[in-house]
N, C-alpha and C positions, 0 to 999 in steps of 0.2 A: 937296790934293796927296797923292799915293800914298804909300807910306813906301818904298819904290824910289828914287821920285825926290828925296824927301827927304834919301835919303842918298848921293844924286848930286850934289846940291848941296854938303851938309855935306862931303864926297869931295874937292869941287871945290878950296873954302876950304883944306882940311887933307888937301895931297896928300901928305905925308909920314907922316900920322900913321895907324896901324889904327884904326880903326872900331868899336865895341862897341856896341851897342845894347839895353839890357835891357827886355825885353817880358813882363810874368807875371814868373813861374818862370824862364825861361830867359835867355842873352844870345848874340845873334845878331850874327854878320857876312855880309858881303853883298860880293858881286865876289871883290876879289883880294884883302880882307882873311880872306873867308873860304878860297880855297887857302891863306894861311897858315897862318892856325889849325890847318886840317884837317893841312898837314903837319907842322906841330912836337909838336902832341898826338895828330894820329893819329885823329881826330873824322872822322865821316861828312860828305860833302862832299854838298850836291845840289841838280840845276839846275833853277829854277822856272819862270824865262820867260826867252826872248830872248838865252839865253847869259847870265844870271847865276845868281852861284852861290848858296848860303847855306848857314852851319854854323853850329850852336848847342849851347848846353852850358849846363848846369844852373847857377845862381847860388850853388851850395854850393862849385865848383869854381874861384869865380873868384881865389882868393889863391893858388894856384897857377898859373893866366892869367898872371896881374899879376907874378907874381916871375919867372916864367921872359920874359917880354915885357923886364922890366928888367935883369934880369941877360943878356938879348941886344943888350941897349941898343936895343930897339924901340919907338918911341912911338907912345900909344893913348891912346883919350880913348876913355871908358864916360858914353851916356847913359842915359839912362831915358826913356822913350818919354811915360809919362804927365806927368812934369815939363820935360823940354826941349824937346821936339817939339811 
């Protein structure tokens, strides 16, 4: 399974909730969690296949993600690609 579709699925489960995915270095959203992202921080937005999106930001940055995601009372689940996937 692609990692698209994996978090097409994961998406499916948890329509309410953003999306974070940590790959490496970076954490990546994917579809419409990533036009959020890109619009509350202002992160470069861009489209890979088929009309989806994806935006990623450096894992130095994420306590600042996380507090402003809370403090909008926005809920997000952060996986890790090499442990939960």
């Amino acid at each position: 399974m692609s990692l698209i579709e994996t978090v097409k699925t994961i998406k499916s489960i948890h329509i309410e909730d953003l999306i974070l995915i940590k790959i490496g270095k970076f954490i990546y959203a994917y579809g419409k969690d990533a036009c959020i992202i890109s619009y509350l921080f202002n992160y470069r937005i861009k489209l890979i296949e088929n009309n989806i999106y994806v935006c990623a930001f450096p894992n130095n940055n994420v306590n600042k993600i996380i507090a402003t995601l809370e403090q909008r009372k926005i809920n997000y689940k952060i996986l890790d690609k090499r442990r939960n996937m």
